[in-house]
N, C-alpha and C positions, 0 to 999 in steps of 0.2 A: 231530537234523537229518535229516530225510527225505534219502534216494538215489537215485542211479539205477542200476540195476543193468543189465546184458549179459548175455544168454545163449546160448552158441550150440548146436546141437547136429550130429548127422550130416547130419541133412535139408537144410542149409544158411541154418536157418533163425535168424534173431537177432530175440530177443523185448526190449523198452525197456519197463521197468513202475517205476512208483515204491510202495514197499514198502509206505510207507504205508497206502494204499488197497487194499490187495489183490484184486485180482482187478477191479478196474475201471482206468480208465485208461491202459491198458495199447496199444501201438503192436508190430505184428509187421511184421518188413520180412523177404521172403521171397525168397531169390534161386533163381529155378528157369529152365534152359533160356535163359539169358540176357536173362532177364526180369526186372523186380524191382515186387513186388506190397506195396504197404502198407494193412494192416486194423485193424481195431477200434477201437473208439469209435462211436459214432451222431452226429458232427456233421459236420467240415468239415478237408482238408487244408488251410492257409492258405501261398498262394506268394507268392512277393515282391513288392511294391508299391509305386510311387515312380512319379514325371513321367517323361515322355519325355525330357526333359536329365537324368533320373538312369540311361538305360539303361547297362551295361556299357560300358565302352571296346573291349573287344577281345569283343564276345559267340561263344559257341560255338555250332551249329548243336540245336537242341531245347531251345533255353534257353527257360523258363515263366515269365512276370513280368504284373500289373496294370496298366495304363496310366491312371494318373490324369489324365493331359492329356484323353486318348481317351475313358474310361470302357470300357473295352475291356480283355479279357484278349487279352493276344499271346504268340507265342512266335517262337525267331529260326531263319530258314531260310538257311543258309550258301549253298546250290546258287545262290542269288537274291542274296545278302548284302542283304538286309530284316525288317524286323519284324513278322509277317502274325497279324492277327485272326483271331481265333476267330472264329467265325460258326458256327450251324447249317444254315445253307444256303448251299452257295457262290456263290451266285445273287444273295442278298443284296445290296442296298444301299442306301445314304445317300443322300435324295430332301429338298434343300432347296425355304423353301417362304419366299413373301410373300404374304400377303392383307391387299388393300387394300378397305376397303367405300367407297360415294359419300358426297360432304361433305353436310351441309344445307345447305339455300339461307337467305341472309340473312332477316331482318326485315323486313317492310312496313314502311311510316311512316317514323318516325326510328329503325329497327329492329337489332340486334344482328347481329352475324357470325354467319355459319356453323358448325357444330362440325366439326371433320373426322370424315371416315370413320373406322372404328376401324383400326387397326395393328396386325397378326398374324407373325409371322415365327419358324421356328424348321427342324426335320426331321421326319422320321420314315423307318423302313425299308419298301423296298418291293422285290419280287421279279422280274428277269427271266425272261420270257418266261411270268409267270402269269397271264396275260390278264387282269388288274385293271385295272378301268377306273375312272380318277380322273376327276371329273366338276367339272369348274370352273362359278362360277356369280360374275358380274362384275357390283357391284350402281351401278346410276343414279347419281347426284348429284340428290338434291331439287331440284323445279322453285321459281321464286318470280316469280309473277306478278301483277299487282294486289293485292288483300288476303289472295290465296293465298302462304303459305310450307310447307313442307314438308324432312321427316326423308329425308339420302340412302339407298339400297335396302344389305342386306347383301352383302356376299359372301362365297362359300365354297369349300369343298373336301371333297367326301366320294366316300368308297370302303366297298366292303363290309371292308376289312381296318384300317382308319382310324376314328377317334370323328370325325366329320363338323368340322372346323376352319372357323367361324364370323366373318368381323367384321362389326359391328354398324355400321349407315349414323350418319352423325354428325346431331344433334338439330341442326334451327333457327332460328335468332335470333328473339328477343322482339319485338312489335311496340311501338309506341309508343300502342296502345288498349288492348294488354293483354300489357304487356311481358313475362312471366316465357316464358322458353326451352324448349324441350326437351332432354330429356336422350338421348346415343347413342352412340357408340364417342368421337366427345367433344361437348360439350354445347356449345347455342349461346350466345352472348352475350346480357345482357339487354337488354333495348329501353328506351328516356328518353322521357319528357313532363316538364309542368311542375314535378309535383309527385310524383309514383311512384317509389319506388328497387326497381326492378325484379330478381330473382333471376335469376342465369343457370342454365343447364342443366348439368347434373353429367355425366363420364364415364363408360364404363366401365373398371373397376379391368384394367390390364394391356394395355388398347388405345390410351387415352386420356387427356384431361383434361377438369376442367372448364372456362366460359366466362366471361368477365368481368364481373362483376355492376354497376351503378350503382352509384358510392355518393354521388352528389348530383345532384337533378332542375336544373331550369329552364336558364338562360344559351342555349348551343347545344343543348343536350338531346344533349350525348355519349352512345353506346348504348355497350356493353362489346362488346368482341371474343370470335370464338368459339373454342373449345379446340382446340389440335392434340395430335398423338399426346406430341412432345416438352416442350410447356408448355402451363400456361394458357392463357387470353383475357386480356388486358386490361382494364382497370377502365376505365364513362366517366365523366362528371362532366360538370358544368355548365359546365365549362370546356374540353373535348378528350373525343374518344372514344377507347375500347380498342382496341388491336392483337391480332391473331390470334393464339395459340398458335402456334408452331416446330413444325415434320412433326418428324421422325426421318430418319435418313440410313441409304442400305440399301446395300449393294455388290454385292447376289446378281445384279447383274447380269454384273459385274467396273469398274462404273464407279457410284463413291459417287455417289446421289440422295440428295435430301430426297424426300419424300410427305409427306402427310396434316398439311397446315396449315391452321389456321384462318381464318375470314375476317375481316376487321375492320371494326371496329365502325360502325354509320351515326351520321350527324351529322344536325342541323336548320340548320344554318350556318355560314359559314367556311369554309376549307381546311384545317382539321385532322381532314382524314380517317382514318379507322381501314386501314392497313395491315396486307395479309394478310401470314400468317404463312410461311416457308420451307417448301414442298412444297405447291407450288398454290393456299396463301388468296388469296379474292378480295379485292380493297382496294374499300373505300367511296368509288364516284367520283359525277359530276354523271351520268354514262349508262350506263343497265343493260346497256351491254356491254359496258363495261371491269372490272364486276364478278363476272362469274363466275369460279369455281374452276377450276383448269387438270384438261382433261380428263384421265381417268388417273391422277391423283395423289392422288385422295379431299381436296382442299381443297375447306374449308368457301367459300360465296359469301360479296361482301362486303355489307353493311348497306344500307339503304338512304338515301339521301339529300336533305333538304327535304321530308320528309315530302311525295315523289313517286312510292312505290315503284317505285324501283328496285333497291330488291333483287337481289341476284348469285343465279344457280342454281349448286347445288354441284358442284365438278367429278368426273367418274367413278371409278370404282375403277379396281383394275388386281388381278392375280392373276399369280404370278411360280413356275413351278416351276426346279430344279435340279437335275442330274446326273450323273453322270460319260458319256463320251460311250460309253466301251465297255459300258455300257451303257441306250443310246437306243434305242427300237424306233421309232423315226417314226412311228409311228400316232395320228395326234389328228386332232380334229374344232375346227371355229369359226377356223381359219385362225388360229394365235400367231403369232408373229415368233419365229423359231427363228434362233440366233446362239450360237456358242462361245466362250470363255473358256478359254484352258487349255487341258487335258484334261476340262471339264466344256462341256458344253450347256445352254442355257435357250429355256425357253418362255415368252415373254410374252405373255399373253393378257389382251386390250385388250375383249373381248366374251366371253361366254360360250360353251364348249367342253368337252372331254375329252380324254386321254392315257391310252394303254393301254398297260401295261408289258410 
């Protein structure tokens, strides 16, 4: 059985080798000047690791541990009695983020939903006082006008210190002469005639969904609903049309929304209209003004109905940044609506602009 052997000698110094190996393996812990220095090997010291409910009870002041909650190395500062991150720059910080792209606008004809905008949300770190300027870009909602329907615009988020944060305008609705959908952060619903079982438009993976497809022509000529970030579109049929896809619900405001829902689906007759989805889908009504997608919230428009295009146009994005307020430098462009939560501030910007940290 392999050992572990102790060595000490005058220099202060205590060598850990196991015998085994000889001459590799080996760990020198070195006490000099009230310092203490640990070498050898070529990989890695490994210090202790556990969730934030696993810290110490009673921690002492330079205690070193992993924050799995965090993903963050910490260590504890008694002066402060707190847990303080490691960071390479003290300047450092955590900048949350929403990006919402514009919904598609409905289907002509007896035409399908909307898709919604696509649905972006996560962080990244950014610097104060590094003059970085993030440059927002808040994209349209697809127009839908006579036999015109169209895909809403992207919107983004880029910096020189950032991979440029994209979502993709939502694809829309199928018409009822040439039902199949487009595809977009979520895809539209497909469009109904007599006899066509129309494809809807697919999402994209991580933004969206897809849209509800037809799956039987003639009766009403039900058209499918278009995708929102949190579901589907709904299916029509010959009998009813599809409901909008569900947004997703965001709190980076500090007040839970939905966004990014789809529109619902157009009918040829009846009142069983395709209802938009939660986060701005347009619903499929008798007047093209009760079907557009709410502005800002990247809902898909709703369908059109009686094959009278009226078609909903998709409602606008929105673009959402987050920060702590110590540090907010005020400097943006495009007028946000700037409001606090907490110890954090947000910029909501309803049009295109930038913030410089």
């Amino acid at each position: 059985m392999a050992s572990i052997k102790l060595k000490g000698d005058t220099s202060g110094e205590i060598t850990i080798q196991a015998p085994s190996v000889a001459g590799t393996n080996t760990v020198t812990l070195t006490a000099t000047t009230g310092e203490l220095y640990v070498s050898g090997g070529t990989e890695a010291l490994k210090i202790p690791v556990g969730t934030t409910a696993q810290r110490p009870a009673s921690p002492s002041n330079g205690m070193v541990r992993h924050n799995t909650t965090t993903g963050e190395p910490e260590w504890y500062d008694s002066a402060n009695s707190q847990w303080v991150i490691f960071r390479k720059n003290p300047n450092e910080y955590t900048m949350e983020y929403l990006s919402v792209a514009g919904g598609g606008s409905g289907g002509n004809g007896t035409g399908g939903g909307g898709g919604a905008g696509g649905y972006l949300t996560s962080s990244f770190i950014a610097t104060q006082n590094s003059g970085t300027v993030y440059t927002v870009t808040v994209g349209a909602g697809g127009s839908g006008a006579g036999s015109s329907s169209n895909n809403g615009s992207n919107s983004s988020i880029s910096a020189s210190t950032i991979s440029t944060i994209t979502s993709i305008g939502g694809g829309y609705g199928g018409a009822n002469t040439a039902g199949v959908a487009t595809s977009g952060g979520s895809g539209g619903g497909g469009g109904s005639n007599r006899a066509e079982l129309y494809t809807a438009g697919s999402g994209t993976t991580g933004q969206g969904n897809a849209g509800g497809n037809v799956i039987s022509g003639g009766g009403i000529y039900g058209s499918g609903g278009g995708g929102g970030a949190g579901a589907v579109g709904g299916q029509g049929s010959s009998t009813y049309s599809g409901d909008g896809g569900n947004g997703l619900q965001s709190s980076i405001t500090g007040t839970a929304t939905y966004y990014a829902g789809g529109g619902g689906g157009g009918i040829y007759s009846g009142t069983d209209f395709g209802q938009g989805g939660l986060g701005g889908g347009g619903s499929c009504s008798t007047t093209k003004a009760n079907n557009n997608g709410t502005a800002n919230t990247g809902g898909g428009g709703g369908g059109s109905y009686g094959n009278q295009d009226t078609q909903g146009n998709g409602g606008s994005g929105i673009v959402i940044l987050r920060m702590p307020t110590a540090n907010y430098s005020g400097t943006t462009t495009g007028s946000p609506t700037v409001t606090t939560d907490g110890t954090d501030t947000i910029l909501k910007f309803t049009a295109s602009g930038s913030y410089t940290a």
